[in-house]
C-alpha angles and dihedrals in degrees: 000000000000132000115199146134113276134237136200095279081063099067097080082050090049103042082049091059099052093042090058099042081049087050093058075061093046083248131110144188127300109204092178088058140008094018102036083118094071093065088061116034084157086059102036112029113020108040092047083064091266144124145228129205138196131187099213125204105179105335087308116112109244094172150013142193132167137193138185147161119278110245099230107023125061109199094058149082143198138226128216139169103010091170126163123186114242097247089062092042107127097013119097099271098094085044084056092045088050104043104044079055104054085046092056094054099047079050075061098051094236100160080197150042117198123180145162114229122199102250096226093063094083090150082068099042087064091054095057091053088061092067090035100263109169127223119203129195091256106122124178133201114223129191102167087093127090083264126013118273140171134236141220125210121230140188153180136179126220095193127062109233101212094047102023093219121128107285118238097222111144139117 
């Protein structure tokens, strides 16, 4: 198993990962909408100052996990496509995904991480809360998706607001 930041040739891998974990929720991608991003890391995640990782098991994508700048505010980052094949649920291969993350993005000096997180996906909401992740009661409705689906915002700070020093959230 391999952990890396992904390239181009990735995306197919990528897009094949989320479509299976939708399909546990009779959904699937839509390319044409909340997943166009996956055709184009280049565009969407590395040249807004982001990254983009996979967790590869013979050439086939295990796990994902994005992160990019936020457009208006610049001391904080968000998270995208933290996916984990079903097979490598509960090991510590989504710990690994997340962490090497959260680190990249206090190398970057983000105070913050921000994030929307399908609200079906309640396995994962508890892991969050493992590295303090908080929920708030902001919920969206989406319909750019093969089927509607609502969204829960999430957010940690790395930075700890009353001493101002990094915070030592993690799992």
């Amino acid at each position: 198993m391999q952990l890396r930041i992904a390239n181009q040739d990735d995306c197919a891998g990528i897009i094949a990962l989320i479509d299976a974990v939708y399909r546990e929720y009779d959904d699937g991608v839509n390319l044409d909408g909340a997943e166009a991003d996956l055709l184009d890391l280049d565009t969407h995640y590395f040249s807004r100052g982001g990254a983009v990782w996979v967790l590869v098991d013979n050439l086939r994508v295990m796990g994902s996990h994005a992160a990019v700048p936020h457009p208006t505010k610049p001391d904080v980052c968000n998270f995208r496509r933290l996916y984990l094949d079903a097979t490598l649920r509960g090991t510590d291969w989504g710990y690994r995904l997340m962490q090497i993350t959260i680190d990249w993005a206090k190398e970057q000096g983000f105070h913050r991480v921000e994030f929307w997180s399908d609200t079906r996906f309640h396995r994962a909401h508890r892991f969050f809360h493992k590295f303090g992740f908080v929920p708030t009661d902001d919920v969206r409705e989406m319909n750019d998706g093969l089927q509607p689906y609502s969204e829960r915002f999430f957010f940690l700070d790395l930075i700890d607001k009353t001493t101002g020093l990094e915070s030592t959230a993690n799992g």
